[in-house]
C-alpha positions as CSV (number, residue, x, y, z in Angstrom):
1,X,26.6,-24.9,12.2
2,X,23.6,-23.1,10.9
3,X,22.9,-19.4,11.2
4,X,20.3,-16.9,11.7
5,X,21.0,-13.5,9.1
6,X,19.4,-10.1,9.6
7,X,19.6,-7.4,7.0
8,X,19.4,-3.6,6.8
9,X,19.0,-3.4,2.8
10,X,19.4,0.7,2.8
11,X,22.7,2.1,1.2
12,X,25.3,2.0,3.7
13,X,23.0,-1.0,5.0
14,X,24.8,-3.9,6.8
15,X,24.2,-8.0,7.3
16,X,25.3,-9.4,10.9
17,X,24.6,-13.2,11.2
18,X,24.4,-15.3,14.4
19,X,24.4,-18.8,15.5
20,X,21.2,-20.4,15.4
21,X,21.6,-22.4,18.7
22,X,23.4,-20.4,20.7
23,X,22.2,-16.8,19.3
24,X,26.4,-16.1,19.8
25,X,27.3,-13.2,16.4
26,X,29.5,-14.9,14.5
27,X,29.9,-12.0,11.7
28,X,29.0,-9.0,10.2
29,X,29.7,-7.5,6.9
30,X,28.6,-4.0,5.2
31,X,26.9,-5.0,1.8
32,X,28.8,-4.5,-1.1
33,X,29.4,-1.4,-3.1
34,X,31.3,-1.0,-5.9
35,X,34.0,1.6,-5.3
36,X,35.6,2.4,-1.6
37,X,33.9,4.0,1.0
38,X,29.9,5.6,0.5
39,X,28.4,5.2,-2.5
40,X,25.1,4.3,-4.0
41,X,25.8,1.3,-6.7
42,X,25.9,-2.0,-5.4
43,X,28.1,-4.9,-6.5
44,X,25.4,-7.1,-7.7
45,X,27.8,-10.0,-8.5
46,X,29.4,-9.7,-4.9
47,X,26.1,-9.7,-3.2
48,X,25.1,-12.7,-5.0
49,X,28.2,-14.5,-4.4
50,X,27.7,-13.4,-0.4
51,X,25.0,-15.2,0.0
52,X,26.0,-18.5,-1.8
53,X,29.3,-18.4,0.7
54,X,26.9,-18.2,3.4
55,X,24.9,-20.6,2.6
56,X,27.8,-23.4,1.9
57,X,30.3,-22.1,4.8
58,X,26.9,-22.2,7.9
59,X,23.9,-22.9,6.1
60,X,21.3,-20.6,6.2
61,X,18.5,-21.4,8.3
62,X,16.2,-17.9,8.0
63,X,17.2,-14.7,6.7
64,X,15.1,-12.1,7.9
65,X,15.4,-8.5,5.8
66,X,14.0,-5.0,6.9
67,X,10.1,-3.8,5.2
68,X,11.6,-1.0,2.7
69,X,8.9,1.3,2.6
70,X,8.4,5.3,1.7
71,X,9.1,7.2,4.0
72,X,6.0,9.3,5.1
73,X,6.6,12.8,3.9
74,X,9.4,11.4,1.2
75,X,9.1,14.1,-2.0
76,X,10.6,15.3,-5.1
77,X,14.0,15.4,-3.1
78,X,14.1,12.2,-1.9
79,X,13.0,10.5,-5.2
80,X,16.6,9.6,-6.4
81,X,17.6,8.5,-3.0
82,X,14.5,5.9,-2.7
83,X,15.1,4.8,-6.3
84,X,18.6,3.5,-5.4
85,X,17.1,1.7,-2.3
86,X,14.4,0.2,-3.7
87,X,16.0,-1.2,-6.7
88,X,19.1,-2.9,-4.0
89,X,15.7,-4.3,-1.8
90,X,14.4,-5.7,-4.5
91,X,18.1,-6.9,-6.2
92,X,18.4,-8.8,-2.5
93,X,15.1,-10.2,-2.3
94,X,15.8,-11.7,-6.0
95,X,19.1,-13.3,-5.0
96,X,17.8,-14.9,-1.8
97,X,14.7,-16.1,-3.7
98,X,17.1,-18.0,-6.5
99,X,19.1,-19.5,-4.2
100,X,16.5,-20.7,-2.5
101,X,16.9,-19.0,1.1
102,X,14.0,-18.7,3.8
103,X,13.5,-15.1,3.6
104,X,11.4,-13.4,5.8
105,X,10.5,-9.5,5.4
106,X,9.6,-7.3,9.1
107,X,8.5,-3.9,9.0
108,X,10.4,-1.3,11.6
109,X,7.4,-1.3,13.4
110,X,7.1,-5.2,13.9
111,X,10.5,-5.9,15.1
112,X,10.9,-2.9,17.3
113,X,7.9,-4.3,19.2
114,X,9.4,-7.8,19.0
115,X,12.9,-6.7,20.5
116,X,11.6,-4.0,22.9
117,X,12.5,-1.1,21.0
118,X,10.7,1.9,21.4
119,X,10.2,4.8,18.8
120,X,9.3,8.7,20.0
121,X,6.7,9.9,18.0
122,X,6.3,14.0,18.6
123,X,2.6,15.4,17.5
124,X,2.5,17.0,14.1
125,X,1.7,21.0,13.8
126,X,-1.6,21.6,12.2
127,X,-1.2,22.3,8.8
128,X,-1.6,25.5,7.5
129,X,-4.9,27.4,6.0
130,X,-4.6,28.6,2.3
131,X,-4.5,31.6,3.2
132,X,-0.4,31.4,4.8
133,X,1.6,33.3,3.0
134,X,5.2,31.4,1.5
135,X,7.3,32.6,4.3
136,X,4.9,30.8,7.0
137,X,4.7,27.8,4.6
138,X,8.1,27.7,4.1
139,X,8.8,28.3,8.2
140,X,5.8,25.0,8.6
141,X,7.8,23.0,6.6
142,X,11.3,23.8,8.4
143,X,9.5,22.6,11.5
144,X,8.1,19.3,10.4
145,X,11.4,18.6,8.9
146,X,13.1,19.1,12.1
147,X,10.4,17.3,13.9
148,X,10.5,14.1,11.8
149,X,14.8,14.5,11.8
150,X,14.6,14.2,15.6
151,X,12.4,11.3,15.8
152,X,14.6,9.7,13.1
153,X,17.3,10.2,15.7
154,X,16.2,9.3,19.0
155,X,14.8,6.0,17.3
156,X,18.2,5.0,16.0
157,X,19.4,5.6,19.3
158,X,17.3,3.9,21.2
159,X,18.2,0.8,18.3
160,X,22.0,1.4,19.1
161,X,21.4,0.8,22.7
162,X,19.5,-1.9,22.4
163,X,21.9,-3.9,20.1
164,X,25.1,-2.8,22.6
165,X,22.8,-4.3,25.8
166,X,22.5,-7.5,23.7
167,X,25.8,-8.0,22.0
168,X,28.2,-6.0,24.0
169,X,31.9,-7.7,22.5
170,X,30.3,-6.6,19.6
171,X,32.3,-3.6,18.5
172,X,29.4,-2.1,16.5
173,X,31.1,1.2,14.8
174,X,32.1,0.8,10.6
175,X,35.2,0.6,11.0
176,X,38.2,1.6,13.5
177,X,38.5,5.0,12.3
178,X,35.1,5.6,12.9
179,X,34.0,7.0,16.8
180,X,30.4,6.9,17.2
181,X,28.4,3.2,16.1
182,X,26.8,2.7,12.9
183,X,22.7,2.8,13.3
184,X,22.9,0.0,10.3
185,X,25.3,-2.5,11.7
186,X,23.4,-2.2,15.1
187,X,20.1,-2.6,13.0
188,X,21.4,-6.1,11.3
189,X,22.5,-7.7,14.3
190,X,18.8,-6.7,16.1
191,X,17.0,-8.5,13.1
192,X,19.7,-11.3,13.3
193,X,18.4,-11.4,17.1
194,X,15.2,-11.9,16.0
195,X,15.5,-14.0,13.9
196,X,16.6,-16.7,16.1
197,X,14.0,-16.2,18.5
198,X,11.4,-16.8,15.6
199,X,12.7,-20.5,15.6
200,X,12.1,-21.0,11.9
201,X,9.1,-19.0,11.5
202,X,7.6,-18.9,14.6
203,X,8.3,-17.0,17.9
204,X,7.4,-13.6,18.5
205,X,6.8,-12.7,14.8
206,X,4.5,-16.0,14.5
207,X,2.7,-14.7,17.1
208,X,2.7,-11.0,16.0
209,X,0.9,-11.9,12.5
210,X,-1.6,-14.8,13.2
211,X,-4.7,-13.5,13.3
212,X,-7.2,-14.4,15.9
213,X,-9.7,-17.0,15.1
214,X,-13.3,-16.1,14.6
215,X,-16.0,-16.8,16.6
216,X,-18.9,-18.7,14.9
217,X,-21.9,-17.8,16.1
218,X,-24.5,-20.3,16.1
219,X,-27.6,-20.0,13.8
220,X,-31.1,-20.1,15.2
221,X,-32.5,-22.9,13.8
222,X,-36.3,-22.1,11.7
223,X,-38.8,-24.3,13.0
224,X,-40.8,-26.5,10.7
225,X,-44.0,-24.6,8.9
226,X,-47.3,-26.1,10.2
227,X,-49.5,-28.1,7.4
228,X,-51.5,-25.1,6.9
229,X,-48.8,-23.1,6.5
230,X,-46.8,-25.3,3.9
231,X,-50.8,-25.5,1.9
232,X,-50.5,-22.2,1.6
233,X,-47.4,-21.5,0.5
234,X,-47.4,-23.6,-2.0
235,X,-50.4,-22.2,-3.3
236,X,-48.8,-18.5,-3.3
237,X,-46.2,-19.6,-5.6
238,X,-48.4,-21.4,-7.6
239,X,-47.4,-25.2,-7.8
240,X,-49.4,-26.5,-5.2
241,X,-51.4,-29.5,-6.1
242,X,-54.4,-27.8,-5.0
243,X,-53.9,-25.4,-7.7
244,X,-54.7,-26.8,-11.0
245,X,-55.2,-23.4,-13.0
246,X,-51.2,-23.4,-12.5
247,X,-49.7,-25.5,-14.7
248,X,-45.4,-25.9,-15.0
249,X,-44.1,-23.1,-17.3
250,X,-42.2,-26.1,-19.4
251,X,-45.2,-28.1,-20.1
């Protein structure tokens, strides 16, 4: 049996993997950390050695990982926070490439519109003249934080229910103790769901990124130059044979 894997690389990011025939989950797993519970170092050797146990237990047929990517309005606060993430992406996308694992990287853009998941998107407040004082800066920038916050939210939400309508004896919370599901575990399993509709690179993503082909258009083509009209050409330029004042400038 051969599976399809789908990845949420963040911190507390998960990998669900699902048979490649049947599209059935077969297992999930949150990526490994060293220490118990949250934290921010991964286990380097036990993320390798995750992978090679997939790949000799199934066999790997595509592993498709989520686009890690700035997030717009990420500043000096954040800065620590992305580090960490970007350095476990890139730590994933190093083991998957040495042993030898399709890989396949989807923004949260493309496989939202693959799977049918929608993302709010509220209006952002004009920005403020130079002329605001701090307070109204400050009170701007409580705003737009709330405002991005809640469309974080409702798009993880809408992501949860999505990945409960599709795998529902899934039990998609972190653990037991846990009441509400985890965004990231639900995440995983929706990229492991696309990845088995992509068929080995094809599918809806296939579609999603071939570009259209271009049109040629045809060329007019010149008609021939009469005789007079070649004659004087050629005399214009100055090697006519008609012209014997105008000699090669090699000779």
């Amino acid at each position: 049996m051969t599976v399809d894997v789908g990845q949420d690389p963040g911190k507390e990011g998960w990998i669900a993997w699902v048979d490649s025939k049947t599209g059935e989950p077969v297992g999930a797993i949150q990526q490994p950390l060293v220490g118990d519970g949250k934290g921010d170092t991964l286990d380097r050797l036990a993320m390798a050695r995750l992978v090679r146990d997939l790949v000799h237990n199934y066999g790997i047929r595509i592993w498709v990982i989520e686009l890690q990517e700035p997030a717009r309005g990420a500043g000096r606060n954040n800065s620590s926070s992305l580090g960490i993430q970007m350095l476990g992406y890139g730590m994933w996308l190093g083991i998957l490439a040495a042993l030898e694992v399709p890989t396949v990287e989807v923004s949260s853009n493309l496989w939202r519109k693959a799977l049918g998941v929608s993302k709010p998107s509220y209006p952002r407040e004009k920005p403020l003249t130079l002329s605001a004082t701090k307070a109204q800066q400050k009170e701007w920038t409580t705003r737009d934080r709330k405002r991005q916050d809640k469309q974080r939210k409702e798009g993880l939400q809408h992501a949860i229910q999505k990945a409960q309508a599709l795998y529902p004896q899934v039990d998609m919370r972190r653990s037991s103790k846990c009441k509400t599901p985890s965004p990231d575990k639900c995440i995983a399993h929706l990229l492991a769901r696309l990845a088995t509709t992509m068929h080995g690179g094809g599918g809806a993503l296939g579609a999603e990124k071939q570009p259209k082909p271009k049109k040629k258009r045809a060329r007019k083509a010149s008609p021939d130059p009469t005789p007079a009209e070649a004659s004087t050409s050629a005399s214009a330029v100055g090697c006519g044979a008609d012209d014997p004042g105008q000699g090669s400038l090699f000779a």
